[in-house]
PyMOL Python script that loads the backbone (N, CA, C, O; Angstrom):
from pymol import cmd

cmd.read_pdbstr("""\
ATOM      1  N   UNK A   1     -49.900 -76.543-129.785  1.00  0.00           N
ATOM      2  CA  UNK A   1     -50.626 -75.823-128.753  1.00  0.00           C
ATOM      3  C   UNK A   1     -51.797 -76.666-128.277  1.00  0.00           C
ATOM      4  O   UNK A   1     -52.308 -77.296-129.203  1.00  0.00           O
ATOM      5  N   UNK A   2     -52.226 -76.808-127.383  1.00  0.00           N
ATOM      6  CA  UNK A   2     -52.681 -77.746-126.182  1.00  0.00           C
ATOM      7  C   UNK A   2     -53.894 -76.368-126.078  1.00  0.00           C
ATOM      8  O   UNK A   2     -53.604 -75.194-125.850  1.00  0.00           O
ATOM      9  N   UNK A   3     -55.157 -76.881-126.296  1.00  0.00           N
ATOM     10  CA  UNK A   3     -56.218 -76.810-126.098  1.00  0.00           C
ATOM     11  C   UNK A   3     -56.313 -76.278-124.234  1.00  0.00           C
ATOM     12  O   UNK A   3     -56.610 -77.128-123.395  1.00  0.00           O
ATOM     13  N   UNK A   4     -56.035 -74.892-123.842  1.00  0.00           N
ATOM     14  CA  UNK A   4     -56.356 -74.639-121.916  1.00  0.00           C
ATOM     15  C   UNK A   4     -57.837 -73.743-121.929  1.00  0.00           C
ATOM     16  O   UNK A   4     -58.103 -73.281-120.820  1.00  0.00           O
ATOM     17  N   UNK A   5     -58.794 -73.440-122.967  1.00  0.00           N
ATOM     18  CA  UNK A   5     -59.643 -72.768-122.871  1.00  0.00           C
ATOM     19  C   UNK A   5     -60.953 -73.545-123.104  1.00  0.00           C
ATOM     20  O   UNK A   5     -61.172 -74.254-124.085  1.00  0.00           O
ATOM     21  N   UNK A   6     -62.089 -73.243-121.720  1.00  0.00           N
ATOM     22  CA  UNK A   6     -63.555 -73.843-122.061  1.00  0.00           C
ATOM     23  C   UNK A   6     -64.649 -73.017-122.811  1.00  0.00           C
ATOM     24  O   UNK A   6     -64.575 -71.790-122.884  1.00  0.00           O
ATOM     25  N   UNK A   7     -65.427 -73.566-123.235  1.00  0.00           N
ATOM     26  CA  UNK A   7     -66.595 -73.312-124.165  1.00  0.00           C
ATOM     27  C   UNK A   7     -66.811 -72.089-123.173  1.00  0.00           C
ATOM     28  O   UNK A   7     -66.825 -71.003-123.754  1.00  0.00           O
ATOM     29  N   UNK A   8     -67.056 -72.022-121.202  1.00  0.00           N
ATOM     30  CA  UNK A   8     -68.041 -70.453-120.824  1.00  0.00           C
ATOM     31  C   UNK A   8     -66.331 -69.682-120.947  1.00  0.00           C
ATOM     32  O   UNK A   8     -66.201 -68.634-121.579  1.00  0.00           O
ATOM     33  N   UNK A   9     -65.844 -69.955-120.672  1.00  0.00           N
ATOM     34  CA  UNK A   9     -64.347 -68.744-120.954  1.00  0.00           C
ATOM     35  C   UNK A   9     -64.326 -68.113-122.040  1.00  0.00           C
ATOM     36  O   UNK A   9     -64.113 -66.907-122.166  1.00  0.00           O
ATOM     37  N   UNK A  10     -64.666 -69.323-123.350  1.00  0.00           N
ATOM     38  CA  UNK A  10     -64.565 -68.610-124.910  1.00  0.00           C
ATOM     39  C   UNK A  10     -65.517 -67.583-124.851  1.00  0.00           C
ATOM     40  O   UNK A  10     -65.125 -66.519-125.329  1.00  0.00           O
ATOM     41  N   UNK A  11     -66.773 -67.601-124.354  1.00  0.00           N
ATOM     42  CA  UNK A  11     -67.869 -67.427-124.464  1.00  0.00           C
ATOM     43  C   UNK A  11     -67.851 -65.916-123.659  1.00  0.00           C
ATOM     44  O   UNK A  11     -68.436 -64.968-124.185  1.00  0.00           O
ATOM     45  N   UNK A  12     -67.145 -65.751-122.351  1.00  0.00           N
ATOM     46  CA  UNK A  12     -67.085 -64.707-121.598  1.00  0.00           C
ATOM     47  C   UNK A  12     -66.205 -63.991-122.973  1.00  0.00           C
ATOM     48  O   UNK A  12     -66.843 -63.429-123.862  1.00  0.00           O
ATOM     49  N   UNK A  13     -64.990 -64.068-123.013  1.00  0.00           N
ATOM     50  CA  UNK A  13     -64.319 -63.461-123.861  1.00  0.00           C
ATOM     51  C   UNK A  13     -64.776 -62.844-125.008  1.00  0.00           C
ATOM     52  O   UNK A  13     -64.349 -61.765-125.417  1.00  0.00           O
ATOM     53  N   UNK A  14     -65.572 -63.459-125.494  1.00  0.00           N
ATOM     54  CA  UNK A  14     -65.929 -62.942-127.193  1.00  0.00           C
ATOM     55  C   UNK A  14     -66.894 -61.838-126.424  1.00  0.00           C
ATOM     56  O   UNK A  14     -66.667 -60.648-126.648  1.00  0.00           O
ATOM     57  N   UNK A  15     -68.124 -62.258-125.392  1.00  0.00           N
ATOM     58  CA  UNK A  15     -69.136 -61.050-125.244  1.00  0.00           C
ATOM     59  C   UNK A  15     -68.002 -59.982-124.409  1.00  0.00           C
ATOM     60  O   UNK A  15     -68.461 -58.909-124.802  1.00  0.00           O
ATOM     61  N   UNK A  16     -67.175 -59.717-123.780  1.00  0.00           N
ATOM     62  CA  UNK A  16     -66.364 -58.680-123.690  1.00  0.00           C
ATOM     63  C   UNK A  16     -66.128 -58.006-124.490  1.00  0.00           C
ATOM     64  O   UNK A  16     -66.367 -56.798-124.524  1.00  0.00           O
ATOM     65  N   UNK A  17     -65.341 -59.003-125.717  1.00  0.00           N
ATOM     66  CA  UNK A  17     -65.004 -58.239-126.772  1.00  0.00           C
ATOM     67  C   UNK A  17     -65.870 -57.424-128.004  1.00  0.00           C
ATOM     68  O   UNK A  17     -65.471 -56.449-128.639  1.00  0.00           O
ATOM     69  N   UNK A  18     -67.182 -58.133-128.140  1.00  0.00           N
ATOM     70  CA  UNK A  18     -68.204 -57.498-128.273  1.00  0.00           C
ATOM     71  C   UNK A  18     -68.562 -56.402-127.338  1.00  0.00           C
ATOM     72  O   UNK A  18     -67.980 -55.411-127.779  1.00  0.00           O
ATOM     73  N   UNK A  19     -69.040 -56.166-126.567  1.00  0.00           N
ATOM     74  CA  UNK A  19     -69.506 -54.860-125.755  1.00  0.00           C
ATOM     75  C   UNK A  19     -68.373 -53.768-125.956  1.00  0.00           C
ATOM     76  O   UNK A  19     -68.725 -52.589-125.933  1.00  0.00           O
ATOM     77  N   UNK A  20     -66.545 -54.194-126.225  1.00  0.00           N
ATOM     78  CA  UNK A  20     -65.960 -52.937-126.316  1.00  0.00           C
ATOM     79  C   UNK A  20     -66.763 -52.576-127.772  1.00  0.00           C
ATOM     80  O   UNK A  20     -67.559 -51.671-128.024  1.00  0.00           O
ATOM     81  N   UNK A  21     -66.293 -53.516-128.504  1.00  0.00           N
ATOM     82  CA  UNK A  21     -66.742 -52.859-130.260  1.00  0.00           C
ATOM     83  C   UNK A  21     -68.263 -51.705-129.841  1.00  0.00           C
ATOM     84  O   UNK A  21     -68.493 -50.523-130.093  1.00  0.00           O
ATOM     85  N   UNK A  22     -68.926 -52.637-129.208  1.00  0.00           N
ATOM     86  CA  UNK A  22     -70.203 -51.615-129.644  1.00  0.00           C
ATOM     87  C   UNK A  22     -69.946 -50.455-128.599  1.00  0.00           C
ATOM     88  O   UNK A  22     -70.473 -49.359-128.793  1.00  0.00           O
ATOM     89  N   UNK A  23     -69.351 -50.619-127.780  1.00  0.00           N
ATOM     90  CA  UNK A  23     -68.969 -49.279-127.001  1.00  0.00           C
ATOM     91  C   UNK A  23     -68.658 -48.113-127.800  1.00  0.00           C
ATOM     92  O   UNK A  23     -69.298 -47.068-127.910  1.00  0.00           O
ATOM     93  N   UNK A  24     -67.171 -48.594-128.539  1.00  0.00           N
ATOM     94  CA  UNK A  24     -66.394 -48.466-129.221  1.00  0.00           C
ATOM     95  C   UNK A  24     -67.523 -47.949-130.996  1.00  0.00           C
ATOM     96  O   UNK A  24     -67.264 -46.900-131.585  1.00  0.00           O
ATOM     97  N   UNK A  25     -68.388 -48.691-131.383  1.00  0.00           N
ATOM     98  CA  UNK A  25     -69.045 -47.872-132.315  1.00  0.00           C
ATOM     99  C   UNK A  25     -69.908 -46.410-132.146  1.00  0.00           C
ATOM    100  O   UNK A  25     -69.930 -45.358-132.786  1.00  0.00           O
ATOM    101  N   UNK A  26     -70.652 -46.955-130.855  1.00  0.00           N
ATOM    102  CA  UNK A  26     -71.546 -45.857-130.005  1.00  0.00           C
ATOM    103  C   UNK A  26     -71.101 -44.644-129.887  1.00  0.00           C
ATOM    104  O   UNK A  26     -71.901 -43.710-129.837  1.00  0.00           O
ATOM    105  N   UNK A  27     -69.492 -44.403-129.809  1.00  0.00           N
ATOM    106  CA  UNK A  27     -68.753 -43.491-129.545  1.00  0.00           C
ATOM    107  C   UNK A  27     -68.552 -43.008-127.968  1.00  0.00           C
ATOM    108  O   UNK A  27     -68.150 -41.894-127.634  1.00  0.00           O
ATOM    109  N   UNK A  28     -68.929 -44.117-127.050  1.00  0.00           N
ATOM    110  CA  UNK A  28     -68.719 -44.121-125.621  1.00  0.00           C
ATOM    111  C   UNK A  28     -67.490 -43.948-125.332  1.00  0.00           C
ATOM    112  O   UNK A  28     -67.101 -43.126-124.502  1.00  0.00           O
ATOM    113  N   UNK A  29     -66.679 -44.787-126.061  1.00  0.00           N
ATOM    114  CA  UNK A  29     -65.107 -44.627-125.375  1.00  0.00           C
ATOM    115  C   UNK A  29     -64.648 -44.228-127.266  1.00  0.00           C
ATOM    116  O   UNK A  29     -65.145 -44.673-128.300  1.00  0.00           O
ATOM    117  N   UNK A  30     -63.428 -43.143-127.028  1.00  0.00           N
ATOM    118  CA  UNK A  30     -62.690 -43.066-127.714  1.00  0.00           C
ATOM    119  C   UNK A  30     -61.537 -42.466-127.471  1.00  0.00           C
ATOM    120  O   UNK A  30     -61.280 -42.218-126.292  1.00  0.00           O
ATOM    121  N   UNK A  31     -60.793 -42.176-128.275  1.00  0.00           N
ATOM    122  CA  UNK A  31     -59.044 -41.610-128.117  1.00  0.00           C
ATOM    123  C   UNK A  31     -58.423 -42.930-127.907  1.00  0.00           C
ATOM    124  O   UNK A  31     -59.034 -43.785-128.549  1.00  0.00           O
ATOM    125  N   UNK A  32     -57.298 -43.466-127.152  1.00  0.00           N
ATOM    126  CA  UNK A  32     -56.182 -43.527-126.673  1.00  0.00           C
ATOM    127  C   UNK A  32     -56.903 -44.521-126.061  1.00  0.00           C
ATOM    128  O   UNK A  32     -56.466 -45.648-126.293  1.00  0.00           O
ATOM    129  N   UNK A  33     -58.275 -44.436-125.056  1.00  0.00           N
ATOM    130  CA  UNK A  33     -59.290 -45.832-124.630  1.00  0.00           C
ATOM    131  C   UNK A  33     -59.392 -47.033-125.126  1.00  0.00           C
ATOM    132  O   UNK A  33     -59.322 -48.216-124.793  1.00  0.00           O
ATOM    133  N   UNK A  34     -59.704 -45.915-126.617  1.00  0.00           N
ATOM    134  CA  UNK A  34     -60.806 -47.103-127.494  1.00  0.00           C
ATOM    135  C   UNK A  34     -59.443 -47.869-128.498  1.00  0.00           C
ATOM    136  O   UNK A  34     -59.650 -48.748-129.335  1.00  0.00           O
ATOM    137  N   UNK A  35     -58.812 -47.603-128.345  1.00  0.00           N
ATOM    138  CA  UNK A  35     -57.551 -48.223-129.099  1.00  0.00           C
ATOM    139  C   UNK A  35     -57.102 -48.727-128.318  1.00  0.00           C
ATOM    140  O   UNK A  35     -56.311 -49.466-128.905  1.00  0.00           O
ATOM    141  N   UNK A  36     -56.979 -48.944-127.065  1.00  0.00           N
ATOM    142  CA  UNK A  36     -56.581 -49.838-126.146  1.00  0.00           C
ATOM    143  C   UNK A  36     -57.444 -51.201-126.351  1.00  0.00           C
ATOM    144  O   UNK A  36     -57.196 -52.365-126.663  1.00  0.00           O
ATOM    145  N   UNK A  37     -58.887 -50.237-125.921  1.00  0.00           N
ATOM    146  CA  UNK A  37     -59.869 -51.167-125.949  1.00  0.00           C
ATOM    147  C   UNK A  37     -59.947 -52.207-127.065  1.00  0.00           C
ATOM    148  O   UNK A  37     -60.333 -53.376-127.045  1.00  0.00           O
ATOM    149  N   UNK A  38     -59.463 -51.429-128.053  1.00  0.00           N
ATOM    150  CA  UNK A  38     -59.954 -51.946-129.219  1.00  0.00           C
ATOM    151  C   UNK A  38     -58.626 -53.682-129.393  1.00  0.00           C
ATOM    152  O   UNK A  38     -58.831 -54.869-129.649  1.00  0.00           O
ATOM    153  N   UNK A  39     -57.696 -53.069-129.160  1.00  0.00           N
ATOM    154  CA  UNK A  39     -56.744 -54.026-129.063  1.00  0.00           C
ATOM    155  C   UNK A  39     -57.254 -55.175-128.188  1.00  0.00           C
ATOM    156  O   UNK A  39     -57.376 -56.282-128.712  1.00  0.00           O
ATOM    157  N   UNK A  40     -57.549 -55.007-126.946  1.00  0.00           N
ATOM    158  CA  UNK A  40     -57.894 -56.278-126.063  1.00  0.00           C
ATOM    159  C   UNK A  40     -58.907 -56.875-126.292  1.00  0.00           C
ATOM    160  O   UNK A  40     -59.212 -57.888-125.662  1.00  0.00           O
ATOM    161  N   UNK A  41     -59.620 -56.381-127.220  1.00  0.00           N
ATOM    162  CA  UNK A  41     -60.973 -56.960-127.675  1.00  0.00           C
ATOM    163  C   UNK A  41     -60.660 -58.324-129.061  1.00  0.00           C
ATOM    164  O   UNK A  41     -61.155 -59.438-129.229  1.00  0.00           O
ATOM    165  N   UNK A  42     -59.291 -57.286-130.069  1.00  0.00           N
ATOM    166  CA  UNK A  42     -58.772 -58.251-130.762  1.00  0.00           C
ATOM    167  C   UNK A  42     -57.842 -59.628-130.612  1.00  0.00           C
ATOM    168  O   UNK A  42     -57.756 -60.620-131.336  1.00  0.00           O
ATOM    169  N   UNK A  43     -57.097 -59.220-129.205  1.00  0.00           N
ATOM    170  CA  UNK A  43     -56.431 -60.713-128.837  1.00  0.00           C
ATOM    171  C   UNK A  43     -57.534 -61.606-127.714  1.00  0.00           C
ATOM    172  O   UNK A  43     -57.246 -62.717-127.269  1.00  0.00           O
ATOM    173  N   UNK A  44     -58.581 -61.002-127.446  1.00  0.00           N
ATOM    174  CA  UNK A  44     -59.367 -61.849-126.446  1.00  0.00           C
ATOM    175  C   UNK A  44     -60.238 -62.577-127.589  1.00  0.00           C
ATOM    176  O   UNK A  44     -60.316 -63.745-127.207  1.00  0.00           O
ATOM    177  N   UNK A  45     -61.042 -62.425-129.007  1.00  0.00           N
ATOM    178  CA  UNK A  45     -61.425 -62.678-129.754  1.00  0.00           C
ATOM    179  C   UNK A  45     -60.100 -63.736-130.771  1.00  0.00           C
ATOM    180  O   UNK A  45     -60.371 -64.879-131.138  1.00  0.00           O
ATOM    181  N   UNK A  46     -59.026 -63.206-131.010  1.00  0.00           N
ATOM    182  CA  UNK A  46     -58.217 -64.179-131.335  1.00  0.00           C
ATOM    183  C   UNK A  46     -57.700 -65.571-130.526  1.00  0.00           C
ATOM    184  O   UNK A  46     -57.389 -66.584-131.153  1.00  0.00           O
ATOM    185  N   UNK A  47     -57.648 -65.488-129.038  1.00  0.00           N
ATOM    186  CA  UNK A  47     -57.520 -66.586-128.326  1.00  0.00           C
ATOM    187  C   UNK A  47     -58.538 -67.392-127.886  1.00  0.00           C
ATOM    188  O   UNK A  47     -58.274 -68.345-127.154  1.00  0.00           O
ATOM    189  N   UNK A  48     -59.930 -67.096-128.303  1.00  0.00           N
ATOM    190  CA  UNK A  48     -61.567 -67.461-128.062  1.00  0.00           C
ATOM    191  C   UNK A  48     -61.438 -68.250-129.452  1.00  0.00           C
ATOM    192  O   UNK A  48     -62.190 -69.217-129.573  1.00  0.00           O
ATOM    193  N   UNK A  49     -60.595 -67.960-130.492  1.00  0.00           N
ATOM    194  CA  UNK A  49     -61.096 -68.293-131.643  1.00  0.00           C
ATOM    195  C   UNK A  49     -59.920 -69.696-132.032  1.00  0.00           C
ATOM    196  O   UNK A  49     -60.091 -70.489-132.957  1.00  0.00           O
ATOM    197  N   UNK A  50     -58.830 -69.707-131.123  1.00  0.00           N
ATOM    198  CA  UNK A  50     -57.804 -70.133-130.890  1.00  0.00           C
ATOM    199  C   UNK A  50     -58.082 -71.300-129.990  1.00  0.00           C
ATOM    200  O   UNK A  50     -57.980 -72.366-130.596  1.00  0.00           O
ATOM    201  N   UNK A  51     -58.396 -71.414-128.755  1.00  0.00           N
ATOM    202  CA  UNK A  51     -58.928 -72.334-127.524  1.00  0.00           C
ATOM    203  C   UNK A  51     -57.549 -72.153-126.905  1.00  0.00           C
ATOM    204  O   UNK A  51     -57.106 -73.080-126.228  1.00  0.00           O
ATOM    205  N   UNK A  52     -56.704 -70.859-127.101  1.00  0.00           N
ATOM    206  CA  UNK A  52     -55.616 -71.130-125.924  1.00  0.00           C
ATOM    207  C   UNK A  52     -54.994 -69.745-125.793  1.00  0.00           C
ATOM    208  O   UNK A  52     -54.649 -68.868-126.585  1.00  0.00           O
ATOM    209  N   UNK A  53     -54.992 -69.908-124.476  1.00  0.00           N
ATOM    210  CA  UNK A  53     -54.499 -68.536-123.358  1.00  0.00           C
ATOM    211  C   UNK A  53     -53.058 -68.572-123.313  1.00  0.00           C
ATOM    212  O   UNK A  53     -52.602 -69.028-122.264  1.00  0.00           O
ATOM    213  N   UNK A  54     -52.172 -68.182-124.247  1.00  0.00           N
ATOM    214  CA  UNK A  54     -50.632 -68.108-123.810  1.00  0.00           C
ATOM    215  C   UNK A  54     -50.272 -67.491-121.896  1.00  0.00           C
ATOM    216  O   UNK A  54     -49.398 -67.835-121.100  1.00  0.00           O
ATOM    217  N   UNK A  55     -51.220 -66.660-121.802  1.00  0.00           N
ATOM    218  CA  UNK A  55     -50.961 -66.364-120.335  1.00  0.00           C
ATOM    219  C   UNK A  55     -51.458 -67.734-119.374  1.00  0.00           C
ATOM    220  O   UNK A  55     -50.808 -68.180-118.429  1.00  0.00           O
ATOM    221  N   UNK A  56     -52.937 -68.335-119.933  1.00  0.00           N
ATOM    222  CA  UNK A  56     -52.630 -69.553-118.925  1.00  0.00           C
ATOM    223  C   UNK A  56     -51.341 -70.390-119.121  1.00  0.00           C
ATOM    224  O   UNK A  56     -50.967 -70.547-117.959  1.00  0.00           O
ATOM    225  N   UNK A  57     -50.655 -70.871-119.731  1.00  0.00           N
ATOM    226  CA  UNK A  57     -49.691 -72.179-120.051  1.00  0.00           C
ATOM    227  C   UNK A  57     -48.676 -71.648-118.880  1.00  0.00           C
ATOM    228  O   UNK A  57     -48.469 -72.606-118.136  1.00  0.00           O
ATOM    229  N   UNK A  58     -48.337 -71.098-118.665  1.00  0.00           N
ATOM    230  CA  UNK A  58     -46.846 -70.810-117.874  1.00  0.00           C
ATOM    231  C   UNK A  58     -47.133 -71.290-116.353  1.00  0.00           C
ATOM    232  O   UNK A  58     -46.451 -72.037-115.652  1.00  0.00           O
ATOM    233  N   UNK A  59     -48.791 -70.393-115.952  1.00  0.00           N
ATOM    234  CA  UNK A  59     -48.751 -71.930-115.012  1.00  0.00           C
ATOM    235  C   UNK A  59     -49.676 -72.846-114.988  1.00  0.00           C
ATOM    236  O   UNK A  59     -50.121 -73.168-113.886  1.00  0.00           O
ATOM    237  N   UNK A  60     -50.023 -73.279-115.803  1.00  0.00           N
ATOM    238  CA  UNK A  60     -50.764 -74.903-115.755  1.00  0.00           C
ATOM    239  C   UNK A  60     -52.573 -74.657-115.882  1.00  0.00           C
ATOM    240  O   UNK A  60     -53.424 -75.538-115.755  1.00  0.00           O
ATOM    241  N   UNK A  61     -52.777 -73.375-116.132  1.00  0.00           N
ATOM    242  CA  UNK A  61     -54.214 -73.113-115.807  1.00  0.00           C
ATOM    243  C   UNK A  61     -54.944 -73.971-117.326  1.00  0.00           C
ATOM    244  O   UNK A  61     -54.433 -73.986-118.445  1.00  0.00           O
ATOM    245  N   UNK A  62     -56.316 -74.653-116.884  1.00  0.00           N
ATOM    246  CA  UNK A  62     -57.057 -74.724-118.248  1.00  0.00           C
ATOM    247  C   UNK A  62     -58.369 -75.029-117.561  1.00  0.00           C
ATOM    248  O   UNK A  62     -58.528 -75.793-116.609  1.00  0.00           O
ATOM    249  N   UNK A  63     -59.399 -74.223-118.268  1.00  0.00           N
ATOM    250  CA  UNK A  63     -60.383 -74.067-118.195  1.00  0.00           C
ATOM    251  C   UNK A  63     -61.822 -75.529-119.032  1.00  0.00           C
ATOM    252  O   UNK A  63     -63.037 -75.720-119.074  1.00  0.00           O
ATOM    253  N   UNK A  64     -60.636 -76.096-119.470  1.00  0.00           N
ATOM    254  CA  UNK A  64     -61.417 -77.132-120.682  1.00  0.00           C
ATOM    255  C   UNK A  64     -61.889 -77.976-119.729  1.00  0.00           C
ATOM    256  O   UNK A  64     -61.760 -78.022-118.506  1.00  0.00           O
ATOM    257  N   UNK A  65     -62.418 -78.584-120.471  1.00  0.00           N
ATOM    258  CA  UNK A  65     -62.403 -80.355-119.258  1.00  0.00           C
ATOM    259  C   UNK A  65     -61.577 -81.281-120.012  1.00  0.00           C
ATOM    260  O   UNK A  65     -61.090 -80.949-121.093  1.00  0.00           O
ATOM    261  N   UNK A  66     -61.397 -82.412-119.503  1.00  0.00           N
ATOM    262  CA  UNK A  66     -60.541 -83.205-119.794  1.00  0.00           C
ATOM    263  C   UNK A  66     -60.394 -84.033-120.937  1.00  0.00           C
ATOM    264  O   UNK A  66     -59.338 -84.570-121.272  1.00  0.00           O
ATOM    265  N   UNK A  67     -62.275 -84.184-121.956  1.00  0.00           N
ATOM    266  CA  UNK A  67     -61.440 -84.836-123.129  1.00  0.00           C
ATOM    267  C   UNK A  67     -61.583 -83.974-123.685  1.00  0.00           C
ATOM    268  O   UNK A  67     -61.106 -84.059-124.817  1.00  0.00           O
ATOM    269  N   UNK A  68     -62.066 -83.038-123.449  1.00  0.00           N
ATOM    270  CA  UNK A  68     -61.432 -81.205-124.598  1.00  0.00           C
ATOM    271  C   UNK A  68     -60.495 -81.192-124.977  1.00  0.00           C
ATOM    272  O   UNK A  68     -60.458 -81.238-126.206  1.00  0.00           O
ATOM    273  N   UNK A  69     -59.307 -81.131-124.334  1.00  0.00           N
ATOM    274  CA  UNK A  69     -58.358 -80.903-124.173  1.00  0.00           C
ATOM    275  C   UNK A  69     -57.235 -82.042-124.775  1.00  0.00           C
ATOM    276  O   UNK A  69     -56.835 -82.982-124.088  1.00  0.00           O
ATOM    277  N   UNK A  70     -56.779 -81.779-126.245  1.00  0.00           N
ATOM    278  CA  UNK A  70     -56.529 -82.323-127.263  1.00  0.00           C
ATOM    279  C   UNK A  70     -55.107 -81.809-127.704  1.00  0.00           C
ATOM    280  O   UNK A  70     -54.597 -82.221-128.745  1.00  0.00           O
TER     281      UNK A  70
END
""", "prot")
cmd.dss("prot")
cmd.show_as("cartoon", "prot")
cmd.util.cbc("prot")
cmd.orient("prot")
């Protein structure tokens, strides 16, 4: 797997996925939401933690710069 994610992408991603959690603790969103939520928070935090977007590769997207990208 080929490195398509940059340091502000990782960076957007994880604070997303942070704000659901604390949403998500606060008790702002729950039911059927927050388990959604809660899910997209865990693969946006797993591919931040990863440096790669299976949805970018199919078409060519990468956010890295060029000697990132390893």
């Amino acid at each position: 797997m080929k490195k398509n994610m940059g340091i502000i992408d990782r960076a957007i991603r994880v604070s997303i996925a942070c704000v659901i959690v604390v949403l998500y603790l606060a008790n702002v969103i729950s039911g059927t939401i927050a388990i959604i939520g809660l899910i997209i928070a865990g693969i946006m935090l797993a591919t931040s933690v990863l440096s790669f977007c299976p949805l970018y590769a199919p078409f060519g997207i990468s956010t890295c710069k060029k000697e990132d990208n390893v």
